[in-house]
C-alpha positions as CSV (number, residue, x, y, z in Angstrom):
1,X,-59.3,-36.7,-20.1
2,X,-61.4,-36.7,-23.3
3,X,-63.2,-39.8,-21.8
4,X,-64.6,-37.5,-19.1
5,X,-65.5,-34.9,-20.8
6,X,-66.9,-36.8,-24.1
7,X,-70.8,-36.7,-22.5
8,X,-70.8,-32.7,-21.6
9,X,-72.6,-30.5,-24.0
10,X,-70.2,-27.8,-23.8
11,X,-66.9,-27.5,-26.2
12,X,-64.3,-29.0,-24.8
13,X,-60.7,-27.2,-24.6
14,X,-57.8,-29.6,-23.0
15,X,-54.6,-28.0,-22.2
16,X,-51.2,-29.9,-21.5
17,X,-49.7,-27.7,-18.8
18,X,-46.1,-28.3,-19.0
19,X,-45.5,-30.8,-22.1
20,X,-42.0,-30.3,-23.3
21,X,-41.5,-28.7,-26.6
22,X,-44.9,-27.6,-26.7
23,X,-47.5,-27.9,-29.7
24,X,-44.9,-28.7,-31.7
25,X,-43.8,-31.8,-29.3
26,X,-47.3,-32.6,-29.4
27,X,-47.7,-32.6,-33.1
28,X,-45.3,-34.9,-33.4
29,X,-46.5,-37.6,-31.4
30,X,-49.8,-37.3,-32.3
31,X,-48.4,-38.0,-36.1
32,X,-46.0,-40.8,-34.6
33,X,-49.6,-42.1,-33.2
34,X,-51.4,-42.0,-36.2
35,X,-48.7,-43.6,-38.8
36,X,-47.8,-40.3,-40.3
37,X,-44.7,-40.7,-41.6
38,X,-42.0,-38.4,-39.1
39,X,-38.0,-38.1,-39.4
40,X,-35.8,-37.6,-36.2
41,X,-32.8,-35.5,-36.7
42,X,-30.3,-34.6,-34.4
43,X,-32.4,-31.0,-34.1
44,X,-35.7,-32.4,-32.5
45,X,-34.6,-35.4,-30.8
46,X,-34.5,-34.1,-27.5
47,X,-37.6,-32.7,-27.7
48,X,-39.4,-35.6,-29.1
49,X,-37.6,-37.8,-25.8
50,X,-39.1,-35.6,-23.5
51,X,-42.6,-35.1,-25.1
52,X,-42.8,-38.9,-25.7
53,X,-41.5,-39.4,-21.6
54,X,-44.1,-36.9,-20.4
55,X,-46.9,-38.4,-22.3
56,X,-45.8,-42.0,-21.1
57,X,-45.4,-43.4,-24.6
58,X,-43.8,-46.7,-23.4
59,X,-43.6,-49.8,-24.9
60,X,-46.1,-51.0,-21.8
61,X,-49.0,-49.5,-24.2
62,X,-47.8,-50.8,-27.4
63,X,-44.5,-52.5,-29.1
64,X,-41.9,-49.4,-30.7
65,X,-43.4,-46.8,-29.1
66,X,-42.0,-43.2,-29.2
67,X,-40.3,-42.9,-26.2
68,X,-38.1,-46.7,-27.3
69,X,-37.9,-45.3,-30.7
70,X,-36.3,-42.0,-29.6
71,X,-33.7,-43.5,-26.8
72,X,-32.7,-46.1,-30.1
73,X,-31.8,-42.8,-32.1
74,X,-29.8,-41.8,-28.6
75,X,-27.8,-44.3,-28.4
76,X,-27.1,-45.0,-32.4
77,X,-26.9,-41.9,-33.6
78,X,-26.8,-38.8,-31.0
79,X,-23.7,-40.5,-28.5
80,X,-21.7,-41.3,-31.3
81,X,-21.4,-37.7,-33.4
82,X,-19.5,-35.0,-31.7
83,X,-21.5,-32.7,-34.1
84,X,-25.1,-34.0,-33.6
85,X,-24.6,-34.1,-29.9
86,X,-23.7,-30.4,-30.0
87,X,-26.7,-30.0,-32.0
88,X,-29.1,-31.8,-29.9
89,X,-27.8,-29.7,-26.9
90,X,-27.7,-26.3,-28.4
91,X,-31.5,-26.8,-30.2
92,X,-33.2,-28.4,-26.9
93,X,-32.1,-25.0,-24.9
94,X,-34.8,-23.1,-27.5
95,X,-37.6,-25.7,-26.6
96,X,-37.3,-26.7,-23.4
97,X,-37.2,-24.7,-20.6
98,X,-35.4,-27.1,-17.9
99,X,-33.4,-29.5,-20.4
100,X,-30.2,-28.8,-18.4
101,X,-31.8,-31.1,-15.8
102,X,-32.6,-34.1,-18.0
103,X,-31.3,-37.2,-17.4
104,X,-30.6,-37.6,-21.0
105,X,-28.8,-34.5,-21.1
106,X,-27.0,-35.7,-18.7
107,X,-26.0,-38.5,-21.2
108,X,-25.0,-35.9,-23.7
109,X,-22.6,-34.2,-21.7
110,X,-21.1,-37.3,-20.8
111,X,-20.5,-38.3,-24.4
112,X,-19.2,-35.3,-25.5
113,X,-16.6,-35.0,-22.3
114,X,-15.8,-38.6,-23.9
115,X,-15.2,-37.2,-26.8
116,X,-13.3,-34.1,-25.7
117,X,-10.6,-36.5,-24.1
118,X,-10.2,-38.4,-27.0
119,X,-8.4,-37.6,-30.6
120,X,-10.4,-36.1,-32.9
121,X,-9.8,-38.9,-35.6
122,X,-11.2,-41.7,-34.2
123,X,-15.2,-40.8,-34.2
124,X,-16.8,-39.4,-37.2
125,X,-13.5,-40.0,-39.3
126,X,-11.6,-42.8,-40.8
127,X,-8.7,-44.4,-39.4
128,X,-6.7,-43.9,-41.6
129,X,-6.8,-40.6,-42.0
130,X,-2.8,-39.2,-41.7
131,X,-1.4,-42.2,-43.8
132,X,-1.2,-42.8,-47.2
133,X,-5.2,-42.5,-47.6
134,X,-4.7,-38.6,-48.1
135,X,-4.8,-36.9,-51.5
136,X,-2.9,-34.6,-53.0
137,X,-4.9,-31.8,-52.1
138,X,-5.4,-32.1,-48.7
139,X,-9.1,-34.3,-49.0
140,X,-9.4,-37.6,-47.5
141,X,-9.2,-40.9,-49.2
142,X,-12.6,-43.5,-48.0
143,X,-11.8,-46.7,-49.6
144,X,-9.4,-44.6,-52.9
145,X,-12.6,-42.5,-53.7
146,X,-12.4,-38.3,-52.7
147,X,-14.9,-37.6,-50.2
148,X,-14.0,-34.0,-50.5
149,X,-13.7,-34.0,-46.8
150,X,-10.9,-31.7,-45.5
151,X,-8.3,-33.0,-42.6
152,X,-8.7,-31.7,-38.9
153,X,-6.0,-30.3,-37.2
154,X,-5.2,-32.6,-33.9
155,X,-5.2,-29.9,-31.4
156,X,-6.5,-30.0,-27.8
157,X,-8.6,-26.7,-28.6
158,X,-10.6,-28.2,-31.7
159,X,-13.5,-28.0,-29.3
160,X,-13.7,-24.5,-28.0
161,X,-15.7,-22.9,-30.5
162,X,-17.9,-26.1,-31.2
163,X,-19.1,-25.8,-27.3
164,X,-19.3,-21.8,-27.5
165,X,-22.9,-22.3,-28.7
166,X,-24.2,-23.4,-25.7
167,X,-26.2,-21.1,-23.4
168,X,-24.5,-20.6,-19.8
169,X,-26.4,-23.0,-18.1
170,X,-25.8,-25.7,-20.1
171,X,-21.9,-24.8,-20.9
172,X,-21.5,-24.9,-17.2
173,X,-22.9,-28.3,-16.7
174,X,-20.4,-29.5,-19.7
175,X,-17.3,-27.9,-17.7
176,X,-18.5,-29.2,-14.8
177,X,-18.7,-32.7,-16.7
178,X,-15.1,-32.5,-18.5
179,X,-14.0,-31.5,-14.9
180,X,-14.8,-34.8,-13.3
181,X,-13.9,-37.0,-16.9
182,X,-10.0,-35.6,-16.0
183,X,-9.5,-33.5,-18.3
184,X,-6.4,-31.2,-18.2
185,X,-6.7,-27.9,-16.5
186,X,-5.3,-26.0,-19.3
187,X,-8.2,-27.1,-21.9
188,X,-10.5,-26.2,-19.5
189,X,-9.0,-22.7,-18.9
190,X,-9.0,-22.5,-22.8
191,X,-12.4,-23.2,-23.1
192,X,-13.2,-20.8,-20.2
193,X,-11.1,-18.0,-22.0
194,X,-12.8,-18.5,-25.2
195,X,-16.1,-18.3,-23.9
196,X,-16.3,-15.9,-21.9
197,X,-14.0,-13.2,-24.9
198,X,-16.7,-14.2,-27.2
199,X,-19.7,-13.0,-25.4
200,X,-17.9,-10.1,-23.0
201,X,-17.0,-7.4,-25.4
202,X,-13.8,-5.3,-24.4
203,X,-12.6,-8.9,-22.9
204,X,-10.8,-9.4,-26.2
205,X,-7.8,-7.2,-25.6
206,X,-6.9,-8.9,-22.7
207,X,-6.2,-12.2,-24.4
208,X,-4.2,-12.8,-27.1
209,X,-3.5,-16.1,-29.9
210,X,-6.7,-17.0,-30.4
211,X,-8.7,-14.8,-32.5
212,X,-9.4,-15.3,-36.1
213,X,-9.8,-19.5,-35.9
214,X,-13.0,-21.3,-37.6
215,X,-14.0,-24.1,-36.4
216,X,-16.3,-26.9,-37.7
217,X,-19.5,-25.8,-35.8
218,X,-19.6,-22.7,-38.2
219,X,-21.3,-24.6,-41.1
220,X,-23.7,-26.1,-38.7
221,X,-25.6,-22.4,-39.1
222,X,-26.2,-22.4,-35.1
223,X,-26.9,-19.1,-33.6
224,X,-25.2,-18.5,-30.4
225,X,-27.2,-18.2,-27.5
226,X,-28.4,-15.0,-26.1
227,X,-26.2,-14.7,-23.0
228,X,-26.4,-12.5,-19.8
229,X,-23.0,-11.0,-19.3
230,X,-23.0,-10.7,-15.9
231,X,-24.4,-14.4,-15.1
232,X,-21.9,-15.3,-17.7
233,X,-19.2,-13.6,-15.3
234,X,-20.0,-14.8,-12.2
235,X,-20.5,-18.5,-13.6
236,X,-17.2,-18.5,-15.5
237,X,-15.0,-17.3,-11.9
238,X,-16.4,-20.5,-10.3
239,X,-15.1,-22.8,-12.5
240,X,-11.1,-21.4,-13.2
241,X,-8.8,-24.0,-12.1
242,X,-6.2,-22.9,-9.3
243,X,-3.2,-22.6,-11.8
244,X,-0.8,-20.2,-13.0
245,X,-0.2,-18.6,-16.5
246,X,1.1,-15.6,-18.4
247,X,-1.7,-15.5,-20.4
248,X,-4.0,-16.8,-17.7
249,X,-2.9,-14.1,-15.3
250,X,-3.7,-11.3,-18.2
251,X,-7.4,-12.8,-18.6
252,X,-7.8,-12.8,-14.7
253,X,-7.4,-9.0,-14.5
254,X,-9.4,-8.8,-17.6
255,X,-12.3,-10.5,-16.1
256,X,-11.6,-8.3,-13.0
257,X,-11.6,-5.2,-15.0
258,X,-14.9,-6.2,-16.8
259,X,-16.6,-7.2,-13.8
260,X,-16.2,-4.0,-12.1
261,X,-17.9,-2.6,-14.8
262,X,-20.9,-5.2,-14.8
263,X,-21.0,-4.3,-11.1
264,X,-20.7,-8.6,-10.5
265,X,-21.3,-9.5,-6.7
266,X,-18.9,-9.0,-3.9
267,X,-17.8,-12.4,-3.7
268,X,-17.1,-12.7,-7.1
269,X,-14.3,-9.9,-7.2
270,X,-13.0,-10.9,-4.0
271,X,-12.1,-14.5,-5.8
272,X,-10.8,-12.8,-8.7
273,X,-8.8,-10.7,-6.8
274,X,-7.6,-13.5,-4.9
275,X,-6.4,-15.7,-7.9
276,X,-4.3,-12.5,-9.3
277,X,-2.8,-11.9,-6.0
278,X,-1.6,-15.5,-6.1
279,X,0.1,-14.9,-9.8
280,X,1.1,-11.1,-9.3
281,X,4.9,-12.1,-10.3
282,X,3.2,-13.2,-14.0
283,X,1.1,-9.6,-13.9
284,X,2.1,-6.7,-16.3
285,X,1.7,-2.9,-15.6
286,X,-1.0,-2.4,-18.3
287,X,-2.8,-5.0,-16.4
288,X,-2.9,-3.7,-13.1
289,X,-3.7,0.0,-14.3
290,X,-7.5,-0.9,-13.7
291,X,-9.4,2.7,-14.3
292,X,-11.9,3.9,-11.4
293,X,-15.4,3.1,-12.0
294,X,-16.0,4.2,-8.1
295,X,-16.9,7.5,-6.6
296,X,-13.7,8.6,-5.8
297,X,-11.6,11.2,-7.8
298,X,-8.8,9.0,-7.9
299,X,-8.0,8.5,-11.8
300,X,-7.0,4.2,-11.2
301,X,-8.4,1.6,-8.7
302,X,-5.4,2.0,-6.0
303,X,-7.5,-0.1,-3.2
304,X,-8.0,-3.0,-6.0
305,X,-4.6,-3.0,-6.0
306,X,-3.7,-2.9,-3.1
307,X,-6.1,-5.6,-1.9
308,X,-4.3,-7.9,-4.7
309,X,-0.8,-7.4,-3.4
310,X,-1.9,-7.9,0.7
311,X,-2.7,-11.4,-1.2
312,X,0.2,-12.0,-3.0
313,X,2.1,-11.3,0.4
314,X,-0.3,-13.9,2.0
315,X,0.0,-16.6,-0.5
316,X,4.2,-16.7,0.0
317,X,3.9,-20.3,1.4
318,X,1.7,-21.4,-1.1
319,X,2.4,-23.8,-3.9
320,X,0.2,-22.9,-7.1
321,X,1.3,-24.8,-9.9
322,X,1.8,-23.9,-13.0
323,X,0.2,-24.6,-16.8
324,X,2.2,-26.7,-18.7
325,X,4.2,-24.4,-20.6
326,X,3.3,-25.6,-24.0
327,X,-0.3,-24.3,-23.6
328,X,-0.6,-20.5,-23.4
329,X,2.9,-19.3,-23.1
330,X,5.4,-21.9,-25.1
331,X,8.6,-18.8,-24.3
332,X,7.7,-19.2,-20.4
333,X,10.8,-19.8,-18.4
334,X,11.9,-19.2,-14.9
335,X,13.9,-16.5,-14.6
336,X,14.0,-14.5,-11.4
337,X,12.4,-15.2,-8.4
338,X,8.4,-13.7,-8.2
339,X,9.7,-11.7,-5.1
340,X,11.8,-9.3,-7.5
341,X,9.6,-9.5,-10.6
342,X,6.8,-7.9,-8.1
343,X,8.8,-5.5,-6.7
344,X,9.7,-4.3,-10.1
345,X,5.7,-4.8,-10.9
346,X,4.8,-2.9,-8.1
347,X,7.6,0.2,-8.2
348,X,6.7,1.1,-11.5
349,X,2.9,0.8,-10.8
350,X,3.6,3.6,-8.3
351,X,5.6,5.6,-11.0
352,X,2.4,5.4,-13.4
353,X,0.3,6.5,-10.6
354,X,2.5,9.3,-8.4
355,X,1.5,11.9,-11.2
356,X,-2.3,11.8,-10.3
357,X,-3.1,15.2,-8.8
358,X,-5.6,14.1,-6.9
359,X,-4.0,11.5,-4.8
360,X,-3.7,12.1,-1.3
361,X,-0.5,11.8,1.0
362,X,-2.3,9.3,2.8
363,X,-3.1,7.5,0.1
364,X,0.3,7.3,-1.7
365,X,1.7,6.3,2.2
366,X,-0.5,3.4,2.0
367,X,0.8,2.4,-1.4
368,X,4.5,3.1,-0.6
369,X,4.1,0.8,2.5
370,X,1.7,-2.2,1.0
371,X,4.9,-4.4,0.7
372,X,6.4,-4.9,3.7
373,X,10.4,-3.7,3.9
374,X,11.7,-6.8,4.8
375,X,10.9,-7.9,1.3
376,X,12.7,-5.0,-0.7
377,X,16.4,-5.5,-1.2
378,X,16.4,-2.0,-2.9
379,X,14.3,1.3,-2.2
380,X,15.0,3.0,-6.1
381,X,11.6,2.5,-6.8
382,X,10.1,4.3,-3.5
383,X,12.6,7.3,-4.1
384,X,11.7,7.6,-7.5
385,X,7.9,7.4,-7.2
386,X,8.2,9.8,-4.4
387,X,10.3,12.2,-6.6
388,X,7.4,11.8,-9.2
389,X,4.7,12.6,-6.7
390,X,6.5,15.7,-5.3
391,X,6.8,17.1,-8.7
392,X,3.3,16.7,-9.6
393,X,1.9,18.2,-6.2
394,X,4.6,21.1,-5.1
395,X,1.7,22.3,-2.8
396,X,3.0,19.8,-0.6
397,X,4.0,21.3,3.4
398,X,7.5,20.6,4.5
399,X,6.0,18.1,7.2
400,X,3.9,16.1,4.7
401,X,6.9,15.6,2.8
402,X,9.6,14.3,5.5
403,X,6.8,12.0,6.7
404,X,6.5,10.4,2.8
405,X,10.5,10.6,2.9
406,X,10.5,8.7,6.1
407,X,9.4,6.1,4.8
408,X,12.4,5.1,2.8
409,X,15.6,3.2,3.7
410,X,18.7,5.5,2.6
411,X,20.8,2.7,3.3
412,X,18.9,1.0,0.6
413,X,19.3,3.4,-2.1
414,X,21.8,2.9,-5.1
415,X,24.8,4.4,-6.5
416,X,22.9,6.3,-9.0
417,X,19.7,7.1,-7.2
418,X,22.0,8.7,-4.1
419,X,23.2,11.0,-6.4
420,X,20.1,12.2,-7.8
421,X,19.2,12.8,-4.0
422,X,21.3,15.0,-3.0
423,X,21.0,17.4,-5.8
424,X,16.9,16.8,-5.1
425,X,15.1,20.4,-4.8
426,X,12.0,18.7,-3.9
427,X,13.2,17.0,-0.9
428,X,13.5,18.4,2.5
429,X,17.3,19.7,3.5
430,X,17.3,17.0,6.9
431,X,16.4,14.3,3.8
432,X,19.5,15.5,1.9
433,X,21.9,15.2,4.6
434,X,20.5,11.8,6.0
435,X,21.3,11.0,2.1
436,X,24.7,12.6,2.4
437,X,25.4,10.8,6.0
438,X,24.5,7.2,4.2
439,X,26.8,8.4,1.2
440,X,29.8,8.7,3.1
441,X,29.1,6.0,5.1
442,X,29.1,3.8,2.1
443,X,32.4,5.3,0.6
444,X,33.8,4.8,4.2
445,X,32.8,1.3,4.1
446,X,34.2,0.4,0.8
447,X,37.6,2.0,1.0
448,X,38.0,0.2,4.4
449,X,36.9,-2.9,2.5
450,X,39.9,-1.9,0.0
451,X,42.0,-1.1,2.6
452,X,42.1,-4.9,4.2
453,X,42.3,-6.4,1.0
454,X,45.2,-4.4,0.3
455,X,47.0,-5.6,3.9
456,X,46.2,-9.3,3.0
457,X,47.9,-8.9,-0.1
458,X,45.0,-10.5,-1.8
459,X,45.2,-9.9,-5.4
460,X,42.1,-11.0,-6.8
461,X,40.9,-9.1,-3.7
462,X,42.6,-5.8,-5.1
463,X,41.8,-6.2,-8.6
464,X,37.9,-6.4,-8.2
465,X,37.8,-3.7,-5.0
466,X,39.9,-1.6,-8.0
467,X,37.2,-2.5,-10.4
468,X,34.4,-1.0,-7.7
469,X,36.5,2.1,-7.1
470,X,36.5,2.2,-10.9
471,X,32.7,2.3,-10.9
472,X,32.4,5.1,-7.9
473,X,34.3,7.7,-10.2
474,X,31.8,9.2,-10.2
475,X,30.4,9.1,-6.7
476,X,33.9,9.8,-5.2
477,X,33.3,13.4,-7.4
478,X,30.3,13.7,-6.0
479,X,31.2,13.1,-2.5
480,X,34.2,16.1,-3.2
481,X,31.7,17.8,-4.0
482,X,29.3,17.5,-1.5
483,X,32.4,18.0,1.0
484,X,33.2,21.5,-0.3
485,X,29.6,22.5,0.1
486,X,29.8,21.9,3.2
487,X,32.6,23.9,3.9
488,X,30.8,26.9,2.3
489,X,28.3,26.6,4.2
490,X,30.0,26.5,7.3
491,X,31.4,29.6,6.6
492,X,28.7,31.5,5.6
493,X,27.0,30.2,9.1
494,X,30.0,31.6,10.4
495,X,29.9,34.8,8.6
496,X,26.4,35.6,9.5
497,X,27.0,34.7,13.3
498,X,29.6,37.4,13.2
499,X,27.0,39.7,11.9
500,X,24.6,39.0,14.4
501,X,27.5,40.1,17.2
502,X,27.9,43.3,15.2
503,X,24.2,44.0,15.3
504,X,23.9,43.0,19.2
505,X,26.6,45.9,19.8
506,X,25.6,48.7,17.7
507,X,22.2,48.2,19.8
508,X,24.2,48.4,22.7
509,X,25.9,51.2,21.2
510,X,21.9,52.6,20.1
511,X,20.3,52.8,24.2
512,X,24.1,54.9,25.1
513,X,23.2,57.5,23.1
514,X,21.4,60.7,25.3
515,X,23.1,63.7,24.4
516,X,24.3,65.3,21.2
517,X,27.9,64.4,21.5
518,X,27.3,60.8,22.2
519,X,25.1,60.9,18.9
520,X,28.2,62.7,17.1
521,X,30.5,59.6,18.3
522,X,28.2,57.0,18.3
523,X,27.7,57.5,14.3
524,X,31.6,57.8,13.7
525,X,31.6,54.4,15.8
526,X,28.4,52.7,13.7
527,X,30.1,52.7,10.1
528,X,33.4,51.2,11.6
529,X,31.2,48.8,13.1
530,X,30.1,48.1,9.2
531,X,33.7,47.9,8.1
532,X,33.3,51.5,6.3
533,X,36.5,53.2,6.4
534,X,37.0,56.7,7.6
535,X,36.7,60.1,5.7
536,X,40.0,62.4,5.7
537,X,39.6,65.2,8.3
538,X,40.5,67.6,5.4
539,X,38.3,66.0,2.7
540,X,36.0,66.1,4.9
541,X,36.1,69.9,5.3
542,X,36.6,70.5,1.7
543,X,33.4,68.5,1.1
544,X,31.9,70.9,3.0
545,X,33.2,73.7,2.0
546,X,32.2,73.0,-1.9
547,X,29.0,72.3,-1.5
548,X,28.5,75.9,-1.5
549,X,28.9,78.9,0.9
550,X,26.4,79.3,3.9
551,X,24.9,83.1,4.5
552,X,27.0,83.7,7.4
553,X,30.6,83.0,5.7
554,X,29.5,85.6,2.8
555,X,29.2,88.3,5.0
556,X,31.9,88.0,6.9
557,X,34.6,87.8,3.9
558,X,34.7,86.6,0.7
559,X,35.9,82.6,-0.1
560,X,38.3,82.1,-2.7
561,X,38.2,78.8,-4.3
562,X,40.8,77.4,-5.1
């Protein structure tokens, strides 16, 4: 170029249009060219490869050229130092624009998946290292002199903060990398988790046990890259392994939660939704109590989670496994089957959410029916979410409440819960007795049960149909109760029918009346029809007589009272 332009007159200005790292790149060769002395370190040495590539410094124009003298230091220096590979990675992001697409980056990430695999002692430290080369105080040994060198724990996590320096481009490639080297689903997942709490704030408090750990890459004085949380986001969800976890279950609705609020795409929340779904049994309540970051006056994200439970009931015949259990959750153990633990989940997620005021009927029939009945061996948790909701909204018309009520199996209910039922002001009086009806069926059932074991002279029969009777102490009161109740009832129903016959004949006894004398009898006749008794013909008089004498009666004679 400057051979073309060395005969024109004018000054000449050459630019490089795309040279990797730039003047500084350019510096450096042009020293290297010129034998000014120039040092390689594990900070420049990707730049200087791709500055020396682009400007073909090969050893086809002269013997130890740049680009030879750089791919040396690669290969003796860079591929064999978890710590200067890191550097090389994290520095070449600054100064070159596309170094995630290097070949030699490639290299990097291939060496440092190597690494990841392997135990921390054997590169970068002695052999030795856990025997008898240790000193009192902690340092290592190096041939019986004190290097001053402190011992590194041998845990599989040792790398999560070292990588956490990376941008998300280049942190993506190296999952993607550690992925195809084998390496175990729950490092990955840790690596994931501490990534992503780092650089999403609010993230934190949906993980838990590892906060407050420094690593090595802290005295390396890196400064962590500038990410874009909602890149970060999407990126992260499309490399979580298809496992199950506690912990990994709590930073799944984490990420949801977040994600909603970075507004991620559609696609990206309908994955995460997915992988919770598949895990709901491993969920907690505080978990699924997402807030509403949507339009709607509804105080949490009930169509979330209800869109996360249709999945749960969809992935039945699937087989997820699970993490190992000493990597997140070391107190993990099977307990009850996933179908109860959601059913719990999922009845006290409606408690938490019947008291919102502004929740529609339809909306809490949708959430009463997302799982199906054939799946609940106990409807407590309907009843008492409904008992919730009708407490919080008394507004509520009689037909808007039989139609929630409806939806419940009475045969279903417990002990306990029928006899909060039928003492329930806030249900409808046809609930009640369909609560009643189920009660004595039950009681029916169970002394008959009692009844037969008694005729098949069965003692261990008796003794544990006397232990349930035992138990229904209680509920046998109740139903005596109930039973009386009734009976009162009936005869006030009785009481008020006879009353309604007494008012159908005194109307009767009303359209006779025409002349004076039929009024006279007819109101002698209405106050036995009341039950009133009749006045004494003489008290009557008297009655009359005291209230006073009429104008007539003093003129005729006087009256002498008595």
């Amino acid at each position: 170029m400057i051979e073309k332009l060395r005969n024109t007159k004018e000054d000449m200005c050459l630019t490089l249009v795309g040279c990797p790292g730039g003047p500084d790149a350019f510096l450096f060769a042009a020293q290297f060219c010129y034998g000014v002395r120039v040092e390689l370190t594990p900070k420049n040495i990707l730049m200087v490869y791709c500055a020396a590539e682009y400007l073909e410094m090969t050893e086809q124009f002269d013997e130890e050229n740049l680009l030879a003298v750089a791919e040396s230091f690669f290969h003796k220096v860079i591929f064999h130092s978890w710590k200067d590979c890191i550097l090389a990675l994290h520095c070449s992001e600054h100064s070159i624009s596309n170094a995630e697409t290097l070949h030699i980056v490639s290299k990097c990430l291939n060496a440092l998946s190597t690494m990841a695999c392997t135990d921390p002692s054997l590169f970068g430290w002695p052999m030795m290292m856990y025997g008898s080369l240790q000193s009192p105080g902690g340092s290592i040994l190096w041939n019986g002199i004190n290097t001053g060198a402190r011992i590194r724990a041998s845990l599989s996590d040792w790398w999560f903060e070292d990588i956490s320096c990376l941008g998300v481009p280049m942190f993506k490639r190296l999952i993607e990398t550690m992925k195809e080297r084998g390496i175990r689903s729950e490092n990955i997942a840790g690596a994931l988790m501490y990534y992503s709490r780092k650089y999403l704030p609010g993230l934190d408090r949906w993980q838990s046990g590892q906060a407050g750990r420094t690593r090595s890459l802290a005295s390396f004085a890196t400064v962590p890259a500038a990410v874009d949380q909602k890149l970060l986001l999407e990126s992260i969800e499309k490399l979580l392994p298809q496992k199950k976890g506690k912990s990994y279950c709590r930073y799944l609705l984490g990420l949801l939660r977040v994600g909603m609020i970075l507004n991620v795409c559609q696609s990206c929340r309908d994955s995460l939704e997915r992988r919770i779904g598949m895990q709901l049994e491993l969920a907690t309540l505080d978990g699924l109590l997402i807030p509403n970051f949507s339009d709607s006056d509804y105080l949490y994200d009930t169509d979330c989670v209800e869109r996360i439970i249709h999945h749960f009931v969809s992935s039945q015949e699937l087989n997820i496994a699970l993490f190992s259990p000493s990597s997140f959750d070391p107190a993990t153990s099977p307990s009850s089957s996933p179908l109860i633990k959601v059913t719990k989940l999922i009845d006290s997620f409606l408690a938490e959410v019947a008291p919102d005021v502004n929740l529609k009927p339809k909306k809490m029939q949708s959430l009463l029916l997302v799982l199906p009945e054939a799946l609940r061996s106990l409807d407590d948790g309907l009843y008492r979410a409904l008992d919730i909701y009708f407490k919080a909204h008394p507004w509520l018309s009689e037909k808007e409440r039989v139609q929630l009520c409806s939806i419940i199996d009475y045969g279903k209910l417990s002990i306990e819960a029928y006899a909060h039922a039928s003492h329930n002001e806030c249900l409808p009086l046809r609930i009640i007795l369909q609560v009643l009806f189920f009660e004595q069926l039950r009681l029916r059932t169970a002394l008959s049960h009692c009844l037969h074991a008694l005729e098949s002279d069965d003692a261990a029969i008796v003794d544990d149909m006397a232990g349930q009777l035992l138990q229904r102490d209680g509920w046998v009161s109740l139903v005596r109760e109930n039973r009386v109740l009734r009976v009162d009832m009936e005869r006030m129903r009785s009481r008020v029918r006879k009353l309604e016959l007494d008012f159908v004949d005194i109307k009767q006894e009303m359209g006779r009346v025409s002349r004076p004398h039929n009024l006279i009898s007819s109101t002698r006749l209405i106050p036995r029809k009341l039950g009133c008794m009749p006045v004494p013909k003489d008290l009557h008089s008297d009655a009359i007589e005291s209230t006073g004498p009429s104008p007539r009666r003093s003129t005729e004679r006087p009256y002498l009272s008595h």
